[in-house]
C-alpha positions as CSV (number, residue, x, y, z in Angstrom):
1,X,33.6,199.6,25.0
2,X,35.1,196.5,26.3
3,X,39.0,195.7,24.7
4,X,37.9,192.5,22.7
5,X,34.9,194.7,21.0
6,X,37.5,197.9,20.3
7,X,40.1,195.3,19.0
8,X,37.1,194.2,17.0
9,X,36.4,197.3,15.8
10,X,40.0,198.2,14.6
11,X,39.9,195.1,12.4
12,X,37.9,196.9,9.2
13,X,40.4,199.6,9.7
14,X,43.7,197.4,9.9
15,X,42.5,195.4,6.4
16,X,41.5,198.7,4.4
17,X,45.2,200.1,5.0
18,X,46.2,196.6,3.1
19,X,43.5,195.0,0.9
20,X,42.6,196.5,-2.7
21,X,39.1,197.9,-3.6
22,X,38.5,195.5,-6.2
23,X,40.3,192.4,-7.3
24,X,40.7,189.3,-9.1
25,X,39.5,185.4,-8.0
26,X,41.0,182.5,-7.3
27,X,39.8,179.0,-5.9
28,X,40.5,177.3,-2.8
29,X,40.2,173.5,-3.3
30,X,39.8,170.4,-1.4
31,X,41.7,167.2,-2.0
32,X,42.8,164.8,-2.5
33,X,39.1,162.5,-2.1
34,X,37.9,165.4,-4.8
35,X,38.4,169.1,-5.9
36,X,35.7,171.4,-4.9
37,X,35.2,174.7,-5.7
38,X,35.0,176.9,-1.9
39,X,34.3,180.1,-2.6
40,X,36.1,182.5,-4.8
41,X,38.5,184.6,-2.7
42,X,39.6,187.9,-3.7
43,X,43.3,189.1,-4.1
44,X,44.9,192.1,-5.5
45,X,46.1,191.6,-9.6
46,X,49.0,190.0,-9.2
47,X,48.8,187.6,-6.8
48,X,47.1,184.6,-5.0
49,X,46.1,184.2,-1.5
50,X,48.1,181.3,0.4
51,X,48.4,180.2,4.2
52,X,49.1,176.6,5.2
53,X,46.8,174.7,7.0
54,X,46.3,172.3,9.7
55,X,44.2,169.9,7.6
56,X,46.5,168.2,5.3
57,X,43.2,167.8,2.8
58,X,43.5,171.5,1.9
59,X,45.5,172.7,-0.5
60,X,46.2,177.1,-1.6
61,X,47.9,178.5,-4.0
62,X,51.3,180.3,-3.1
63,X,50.6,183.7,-2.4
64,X,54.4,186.2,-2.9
65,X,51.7,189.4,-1.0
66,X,52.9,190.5,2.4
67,X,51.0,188.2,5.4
68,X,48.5,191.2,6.0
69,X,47.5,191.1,2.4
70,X,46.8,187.5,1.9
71,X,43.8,185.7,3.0
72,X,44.0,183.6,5.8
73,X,42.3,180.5,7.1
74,X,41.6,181.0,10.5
75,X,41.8,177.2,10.9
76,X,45.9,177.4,9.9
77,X,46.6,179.8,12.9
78,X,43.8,179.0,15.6
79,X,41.7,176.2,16.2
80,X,40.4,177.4,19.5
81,X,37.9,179.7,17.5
82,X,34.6,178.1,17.2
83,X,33.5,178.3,14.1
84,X,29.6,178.5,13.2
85,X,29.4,179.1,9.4
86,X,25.8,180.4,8.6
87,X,26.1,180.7,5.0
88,X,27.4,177.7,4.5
89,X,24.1,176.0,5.7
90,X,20.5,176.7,6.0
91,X,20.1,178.6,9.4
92,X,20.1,182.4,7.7
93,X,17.8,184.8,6.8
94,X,18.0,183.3,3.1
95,X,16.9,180.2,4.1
96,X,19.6,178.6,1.9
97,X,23.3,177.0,1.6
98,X,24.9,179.7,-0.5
99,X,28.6,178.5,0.9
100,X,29.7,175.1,-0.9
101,X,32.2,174.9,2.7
102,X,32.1,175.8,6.2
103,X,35.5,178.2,6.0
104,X,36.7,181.4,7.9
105,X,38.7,183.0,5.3
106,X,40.2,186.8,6.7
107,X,43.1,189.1,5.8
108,X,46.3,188.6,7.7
109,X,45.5,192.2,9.1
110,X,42.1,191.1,10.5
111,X,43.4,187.8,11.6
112,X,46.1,189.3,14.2
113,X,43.6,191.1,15.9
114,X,41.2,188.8,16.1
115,X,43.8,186.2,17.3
116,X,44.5,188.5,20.4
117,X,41.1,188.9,21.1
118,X,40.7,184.7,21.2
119,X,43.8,184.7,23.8
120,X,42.2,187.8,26.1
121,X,39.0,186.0,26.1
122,X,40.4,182.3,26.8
123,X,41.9,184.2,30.5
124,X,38.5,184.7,31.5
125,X,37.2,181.3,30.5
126,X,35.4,182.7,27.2
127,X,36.2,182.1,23.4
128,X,35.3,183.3,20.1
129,X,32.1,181.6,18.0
130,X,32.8,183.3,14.3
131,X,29.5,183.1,11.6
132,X,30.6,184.7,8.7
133,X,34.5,186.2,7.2
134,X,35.0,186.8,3.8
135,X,32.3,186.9,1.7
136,X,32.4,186.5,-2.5
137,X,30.0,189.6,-4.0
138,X,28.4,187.3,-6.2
139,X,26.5,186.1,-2.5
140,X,26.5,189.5,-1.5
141,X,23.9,190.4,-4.8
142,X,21.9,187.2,-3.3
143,X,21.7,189.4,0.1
144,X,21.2,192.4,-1.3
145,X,18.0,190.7,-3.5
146,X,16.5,189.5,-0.6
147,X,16.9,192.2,2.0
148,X,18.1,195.8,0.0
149,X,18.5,197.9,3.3
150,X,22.0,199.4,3.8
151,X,21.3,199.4,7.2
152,X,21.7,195.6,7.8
153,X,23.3,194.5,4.0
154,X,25.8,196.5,2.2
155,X,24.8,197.2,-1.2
156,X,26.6,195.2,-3.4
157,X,27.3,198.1,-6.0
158,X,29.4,199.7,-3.2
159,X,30.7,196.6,-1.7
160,X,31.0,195.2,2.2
161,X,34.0,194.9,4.4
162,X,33.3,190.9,4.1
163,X,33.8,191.1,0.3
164,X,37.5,192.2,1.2
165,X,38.2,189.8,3.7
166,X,38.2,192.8,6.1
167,X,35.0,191.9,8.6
168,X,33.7,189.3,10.9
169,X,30.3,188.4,12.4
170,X,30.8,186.5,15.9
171,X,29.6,186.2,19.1
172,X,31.4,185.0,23.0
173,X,30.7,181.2,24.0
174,X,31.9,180.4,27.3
175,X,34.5,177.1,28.1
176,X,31.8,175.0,27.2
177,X,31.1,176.4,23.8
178,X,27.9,177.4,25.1
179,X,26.9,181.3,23.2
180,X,26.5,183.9,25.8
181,X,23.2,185.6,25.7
182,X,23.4,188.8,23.5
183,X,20.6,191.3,23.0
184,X,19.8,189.8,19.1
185,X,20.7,186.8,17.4
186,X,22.8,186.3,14.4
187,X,21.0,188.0,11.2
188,X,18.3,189.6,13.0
189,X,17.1,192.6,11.0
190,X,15.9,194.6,13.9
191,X,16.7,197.5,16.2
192,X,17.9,194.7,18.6
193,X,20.5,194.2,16.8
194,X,21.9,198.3,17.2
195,X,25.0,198.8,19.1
196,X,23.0,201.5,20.7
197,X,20.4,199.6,21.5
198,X,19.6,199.2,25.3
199,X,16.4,197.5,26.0
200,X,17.7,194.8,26.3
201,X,18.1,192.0,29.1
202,X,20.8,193.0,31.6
203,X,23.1,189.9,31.5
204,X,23.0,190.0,27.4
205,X,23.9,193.8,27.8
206,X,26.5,192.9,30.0
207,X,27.4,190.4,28.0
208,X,27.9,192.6,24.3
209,X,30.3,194.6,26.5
210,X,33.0,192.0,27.5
């Protein structure tokens, strides 16, 4: 396994150590043109999630957790990372906008890892293209509806890493932004999409293992 995918990997690990298993909500909200609802972001009890951001249109509540607690937007720390939000339009298996706002929303302790990974990959001319972070359970039920396999959704009774702010679907693009070819594509419910699964095209096998 490549560094980028075992820093990957380490990321669930890194944000259980820190993140609660079940939590209030708060919103994130847009302004000032008008306030919209994002999606509601899980914290521990006594607290609210808070980063600042690039865009001076977005406002968070102040957050007194320690940085790996608190949910991050990617966007505040790195705007090199492509972001692709599938859920936040129609292109997924749903068929449907269940995200109000294209947002990567991770842990502090997922967001250092993944941050590395970004400036590894930028060396050899290739970036990170992100799809989904955190995740609100109420849109993990819709999933779960739709498609009740544990072996491609996690059931919402137990909850995902995503509800935590603790995972992160992606894929490589090179300098261009152009996605490298990988043996399946983004919410593909098939064997392709196995880490173990080898029948595959060369270059997209090559590819998974940067």
């Amino acid at each position: 396994m490549s560094r980028w995918a075992r820093l990957i990997t380490l990321i669930a690990l890194l944000v259980l150590s820190v993140a609660c298993q079940k939590s209030d909500s708060r919103f994130l909200t847009t302004t000032p043109t008008s306030t919209t609802q994002l999606a509601q972001v899980p914290s521990p009890a006594t607290s609210v999630p808070s980063q600042p951001h690039l865009t001076p249109t977005q406002t968070v509540a102040q957050s007194s957790l320690h940085y790996e607690a608190r949910l991050i937007d990617i966007r505040s720390v790195n705007n090199k990372i492509a972001l692709d939000i599938r859920y936040a339009t129609e292109n997924n298996f749903l068929k449907r906008k269940l995200y109000p706002v294209a947002r990567c929303v991770l842990r502090g302790a997922a967001v250092k890892p993944l941050l590395q990974v970004q400036d590894d990959l930028a060396k050899q001319g290739l970036g990170l293209k992100v799809y989904d972070c955190y995740r609100p359970l109420s849109i993990q039920k819709q999933m779960w509806a739709v498609m009740p396999n544990p072996n491609y959704v996690a059931d919402p009774a137990k909850g995902s890493r995503h509800n935590r702010g603790a995972a992160v679907d992606l894929t490589l693009v090179d300098r261009n932004g152009k996605e490298l070819e990988m043996p399946s594509g983004f919410d593909e419910f098939t064997q392709r999409s196995h880490r173990n699964y080898t029948n595959a095209k060369p270059q997209a096998l090559k590819n998974r293992q940067q």
